[in-house]
Structures are given as structure tokens and as C-alpha cells.
C-alpha positions in Angstrom: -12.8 4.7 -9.5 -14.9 4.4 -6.9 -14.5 6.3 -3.2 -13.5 2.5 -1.6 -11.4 2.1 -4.4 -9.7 5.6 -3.9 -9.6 5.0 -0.2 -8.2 2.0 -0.4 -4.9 2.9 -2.9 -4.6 5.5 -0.9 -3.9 3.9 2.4 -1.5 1.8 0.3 0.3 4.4 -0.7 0.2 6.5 2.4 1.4 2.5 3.8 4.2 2.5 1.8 5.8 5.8 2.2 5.8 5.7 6.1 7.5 1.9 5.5 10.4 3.8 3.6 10.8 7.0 5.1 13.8 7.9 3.6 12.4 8.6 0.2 12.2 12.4 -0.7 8.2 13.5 -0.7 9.1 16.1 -2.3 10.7 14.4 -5.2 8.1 12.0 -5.4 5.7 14.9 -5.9 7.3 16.2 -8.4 7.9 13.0 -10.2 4.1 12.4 -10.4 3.3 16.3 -11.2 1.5 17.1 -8.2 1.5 20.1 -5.7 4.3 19.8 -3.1 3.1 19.3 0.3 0.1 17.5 -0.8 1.5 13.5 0.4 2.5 15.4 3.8 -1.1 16.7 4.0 -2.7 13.2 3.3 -0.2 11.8 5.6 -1.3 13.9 8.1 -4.8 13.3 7.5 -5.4 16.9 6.5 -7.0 16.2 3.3 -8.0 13.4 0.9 -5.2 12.2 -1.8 -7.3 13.2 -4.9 -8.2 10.8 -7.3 -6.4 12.0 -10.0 -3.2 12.1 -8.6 -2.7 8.4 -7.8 -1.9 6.9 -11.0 0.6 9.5 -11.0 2.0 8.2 -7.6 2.0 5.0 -8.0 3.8 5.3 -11.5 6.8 7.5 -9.4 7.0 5.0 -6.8 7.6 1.8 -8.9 11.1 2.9 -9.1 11.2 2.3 -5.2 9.6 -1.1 -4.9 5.9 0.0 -5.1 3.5 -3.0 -6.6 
């Protein structure tokens, strides 16, 4: 994947859960096994939503309406 292509799933993402704020971040994370506080950080725009972690993500948030 390249960094547009990382960039741009992450603002989708990051899009999406400000849309529905009344899903749990926390159990999102832990639905896509990753660190907790890590969507508040990207959110936040104190770090980068690594790579690895958005398949992960995106798989979680199908349940919710994600496409």
C-alpha cells in the first residue's frame, strides 16, 4: 500500500467514526486487535494510523455500516 493509499483509507476511516460517534473506540480497537487509544490519537492528529492496522479496522467496522 502506498502512503496516498494509506492516507487516503485513513481519512475514510477517521470520516466515518466522527459521522457515528456513538460507537465505542474502544471496542472497535479491540475488535481489530490494536492498542487502545490509538483511533483517539489519529483522531486527534497525534500520530499516523499505521498501515497494518487498517484492514483490521475496516473488517470491525463493517458491522456498523462501513463500505
Amino acid at each position: 500500500m502506498t502512503e496516498l493509499q494509506r492516507k487516503n483509507r485513513e481519512d475514510k476511516i477517521i470520516a466515518f467514526l466522527k459521522e457515528r460517534d456513538c460507537i465505542s473506540i474502544g471496542c472497535i480497537e479491540k475488535q481489530a486487535n490494536i492498542p487502545l487509544t490509538t483511533i483517539a490519537q489519529v483522531k486527534t492528529g497525534k500520530r499516523k494510523l499505521p498501515a497494518d492496522h487498517i484492514e483490521g479496522l475496516e473488517k470491525a467496522l463493517k458491522k456498523y455500516g462501513y463500505k
